[in-house]
C-alpha positions, 0 to 999 in steps of 0.5 A: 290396576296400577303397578303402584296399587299392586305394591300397596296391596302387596304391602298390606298383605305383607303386614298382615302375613308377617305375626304368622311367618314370623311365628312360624319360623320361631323354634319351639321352646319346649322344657326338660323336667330334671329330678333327683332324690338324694337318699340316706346311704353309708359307707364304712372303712377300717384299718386292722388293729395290730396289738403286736407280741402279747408278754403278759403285760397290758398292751393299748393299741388304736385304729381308725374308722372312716364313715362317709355318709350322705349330708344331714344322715344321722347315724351311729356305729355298732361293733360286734362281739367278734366271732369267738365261742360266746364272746360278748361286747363285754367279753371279746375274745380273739381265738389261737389259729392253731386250737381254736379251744384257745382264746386272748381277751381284749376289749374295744373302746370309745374314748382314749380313757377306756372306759366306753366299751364300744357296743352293739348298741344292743341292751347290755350294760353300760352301753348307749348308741352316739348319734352322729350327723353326716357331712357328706365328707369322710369322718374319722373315728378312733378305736382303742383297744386294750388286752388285759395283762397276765392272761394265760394263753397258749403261744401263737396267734390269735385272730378275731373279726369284728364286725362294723355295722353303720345304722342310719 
């Protein structure tokens, strides 16, 4: 044999080897699944309500509410009563830190007239849970209190707690 033929037998080889040398040094491509699931989920903050110094007359306070909220969530807020003795959402009742016997009426409301006692979302009268719906982002709700005037409570301090609940 030829050096020339050797060269021609060497080519073809080459021709024919190089489909399976060049798949063989192609990196592998395989593929990564990434998943996630975004689910409904809530948080709640709040400033206090200060009402200041009781002097027989009515005193109108307001704080804030924060809710942030997974995007598209809809959801609504509920107050409790507070924690006084038989206190209602009709009916809240902050309690003296001194006696606990002693108690300040006051109420909180929906809307800057008032008038929407702001609920439990429970059965009691002229109550109705608003349905919100999230954007992701925090958003700010305002909560107006009133104490009504010429209630005849001892001096002191008067304190409740009322619970915010988020029902999403």
């Amino acid at each position: 044999m030829t050096i020339k033929k050797i060269f021609q037998i060497l080519s073809i080889s080459s021709i024919l080897l190089l489909p399976h040398i060049t798949s063989a040094i192609t990196p592998m491509q395989p593929s990564l699944e990434v998943s996630a699931e975004v689910v409904a989920s809530c948080t709640v903050s709040a400033q206090p309500l200060s009402f200041g110094q009781y002097l027989l007359a009515k005193i109108d306070a307001t704080t804030n509410l924060s809710v942030t909220c997974t995007n598209g969530t809809q959801y609504s807020i509920s107050l409790s009563p507070g924690g006084a003795t038989n206190a209602t959402t009709e009916t809240r009742r902050m309690t003296s830190v001194n006696n606990s016997n002693d108690t300040l009426g006051y109420q909180l409301f929906k809307d800057s007239g008032r008038t929407q006692v702001w609920g439990d979302n429970s059965m009691e009268p002229n109550q109705s849970p608003t349905v919100y719906s999230a954007t992701g982002t925090a958003q700010t709700y305002t909560v107006y209190g009133t104490i009504p005037a010429d209630q005849n409570s001892p001096i002191g301090d008067y304190r409740d707690t009322v619970v915010i609940v988020v029902n999403f």
